[in-house]
Each structure stands twice: as C-alpha cells, then as structure tokens.
Residue, then its C-alpha position, 0 to 999 in steps of 0.5 A: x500500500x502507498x504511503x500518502x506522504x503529504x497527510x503525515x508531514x512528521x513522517x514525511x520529512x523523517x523519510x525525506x531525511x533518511x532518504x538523503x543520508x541513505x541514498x543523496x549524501x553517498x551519492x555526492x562523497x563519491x566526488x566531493x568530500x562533506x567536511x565539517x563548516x562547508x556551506x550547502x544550499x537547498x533551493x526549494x528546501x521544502x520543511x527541511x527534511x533533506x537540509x538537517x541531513x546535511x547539517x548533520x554530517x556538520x555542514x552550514x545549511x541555507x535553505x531557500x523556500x517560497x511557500x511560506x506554510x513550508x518556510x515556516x514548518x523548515x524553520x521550526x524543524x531547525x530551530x535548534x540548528x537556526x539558535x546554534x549558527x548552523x542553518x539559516x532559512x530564507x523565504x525568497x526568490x534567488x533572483x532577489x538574493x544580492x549575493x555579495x551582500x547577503x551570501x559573500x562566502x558563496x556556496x560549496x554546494x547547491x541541492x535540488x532535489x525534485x525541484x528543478x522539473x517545476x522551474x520554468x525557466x531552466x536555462x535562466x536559473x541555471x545561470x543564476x546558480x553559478x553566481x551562488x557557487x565559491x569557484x569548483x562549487x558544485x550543485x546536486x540535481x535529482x529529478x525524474x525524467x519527464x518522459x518517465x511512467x509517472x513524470x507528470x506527478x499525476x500521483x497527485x490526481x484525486x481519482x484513484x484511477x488517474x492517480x496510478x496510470x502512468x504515461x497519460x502525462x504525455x498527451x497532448x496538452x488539450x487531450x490532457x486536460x479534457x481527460x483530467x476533466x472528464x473524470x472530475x479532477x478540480x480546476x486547481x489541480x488541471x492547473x497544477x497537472x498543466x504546470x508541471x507539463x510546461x516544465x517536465x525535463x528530459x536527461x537529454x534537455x538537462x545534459x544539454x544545458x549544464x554543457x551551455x553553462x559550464x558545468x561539467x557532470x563529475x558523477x551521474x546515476x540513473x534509477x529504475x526505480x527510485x530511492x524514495x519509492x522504498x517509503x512510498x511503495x515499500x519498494x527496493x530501489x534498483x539502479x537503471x541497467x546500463x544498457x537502457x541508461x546509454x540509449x538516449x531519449x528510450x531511457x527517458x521512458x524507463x528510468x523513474x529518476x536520475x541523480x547528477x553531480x556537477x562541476x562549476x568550471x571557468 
C-alpha cells in the first residue's frame, strides 16, 4: 500500500531525511568530500527534511523556500540548528538574493532535489546558480525524467484511477486536460497537472544545458526505480541497467529518476 506522504508531514520529512543520508549524501562523497563548516544550499528546501541531513554530517545549511506554510514548518524543524549558527532559512526568490551582500562566502554546494522539473525557466536559473557557487562549487540535481511512467506527478490526481496510470502525462496538452476533466479532477489541480507539463525535463534537455553553462557532470546515476519509492511503495530501489541508461531519449521512458553531480568550471 502507498504511503500518502503529504497527510503525515512528521513522517514525511523523517523519510525525506533518511532518504538523503541513505541514498543523496553517498551519492555526492563519491566526488566531493562533506567536511565539517562547508556551506550547502537547498533551493526549494521544502520543511527541511533533506537540509538537517546535511547539517548533520556538520555542514552550514541555507535553505531557500517560497511557500511560506513550508518556510515556516523548515524553520521550526531547525530551530535548534537556526539558535546554534548552523542553518539559516530564507523565504525568497534567488533572483532577489544580492549575493555579495547577503551570501559573500558563496556556496560549496547547491541541492535540488525534485525541484528543478517545476522551474520554468531552466536555462535562466541555471545561470543564476553559478553566481551562488565559491569557484569548483558544485550543485546536486535529482529529478525524474519527464518522459518517465509517472513524470507528470499525476500521483497527485484525486481519482484513484488517474492517480496510478502512468504515461497519460504525455498527451497532448488539450487531450490532457479534457481527460483530467472528464473524470472530475478540480480546476486547481488541471492547473497544477498543466504546470508541471510546461516544465517536465528530459536527461537529454538537462545534459544539454549544464554543457551551455559550464558545468561539467563529475558523477551521474540513473534509477529504475527510485530511492524514495522504498517509503512510498515499500519498494527496493534498483539502479537503471546500463544498457537502457546509454540509449538516449528510450531511457527517458524507463528510468523513474536520475541523480547528477556537477562541476562549476571557468
């Protein structure tokens, strides 16, 4: 049975929070080294399940979140760590941010994990980004690819039929609609559905514009299924075979996420 992660929010962020010191941390330590005082930003920090993990390891976290209910849930899970000097959470835009002002130390690290599938302009933030990082800073990217069974977040639907059908996300976007519709889905999430198909992701896309801003990929895991599903549907995570991880565009259909690790360069 799947566990309805946004009706037990305590449960929810102890999840997120294993999931990265399970699954995220190690992933990184492959390439870059967490040490004690390293400054690590999670942009979209959510409640700040994934940031404590980062703390815990005795970094410096910065979360960054725009829904105010979540900054404000983020900052009373951190309290402690907010009191002690080790965590801050801000409730802006990082196109707001003066980042010579407000963050002149720079960051060491940037996180988005499930974030960047709902920005809109990518290729704008991503550019942004580098403003954020110290020189060799490097940013985590976890995401699943558009084109994926259920890429479309319509877990999400409230009909149980809609919810677990998977690749009807990649309907038209008039057919797409008109079916949510049809099996009375309310105006707000058709909207939400809607917005996550302008800004789904391929590999192919994301790989294309971390070349444009000069980043170069330091490490890279493709997921059959994904780590989080071991606390959604109680499954194993199992890593993507490398045959189908090599076809371009076919792993896009059959990989439930991807995990990446790049560079800043000159």
């Amino acid at each position: 049975m799947a566990f309805e992660f946004h009706k037990d929010k305590e449960t929810y962020i102890k999840y997120q929070r294993e999931n990265a010191l399970n699954y995220v941390i190690p992933f990184i330590e492959r390439n870059l080294k967490l040490k004690k005082g390293m400054r690590v930003m999670e942009i979209g920090c959510a409640e700040g399940g994934v940031l404590q993990a980062f703390i815990q390891k005795g970094t410096h976290g910065t979360g960054v979140e725009l829904m105010p209910s979540r900054y404000e849930d983020a900052k009373k899970l951190l309290a402690e760590e907010i009191a002690n000097g080790q965590a801050e959470i801000i409730n802006k835009d990082i196109y707001d941010v003066d980042v010579g002002k407000e963050f002149p130390e720079r960051f060491d690290l940037i996180v988005l994990k499930d974030v960047i599938e709902h920005i809109h302009n990518q290729d704008k933030v991503l550019k942004r980004l580098r403003d954020f990082l110290k020189k060799d800073g490097h940013i985590f990217f976890g995401f699943p690819p558009w084109q994926m069974p259920f890429g479309g977040h319509q877990q999400i639907a409230k009909n149980k039929t809609l919810s677990r059908l998977p690749y009807y996300h990649l309907l038209p976007m008039k057919l797409y609609k008109g079916l949510l519709k049809s099996f009375g889905e309310s105006e707000r999430i058709v909207d939400d559905l809607a917005e996550i198909k302008e800004t789904g992701i391929s590999i192919e896309r994301f790989e294309k514009l971390i070349g444009k801003h000069h980043y170069s990929i330091g490490e890279k895991e493709f997921y059959l299924i994904n780590p989080i599903y071991k606390y959604k549907f109680n499954l194993k995570a199992k890593k993507q075979v490398s045959l189908i991880s090599g076809i371009p565009y076919l792993r896009n259909y059959l990989t439930t996420c991807v995990y990446y690790l790049v560079k800043k360069e000159a």
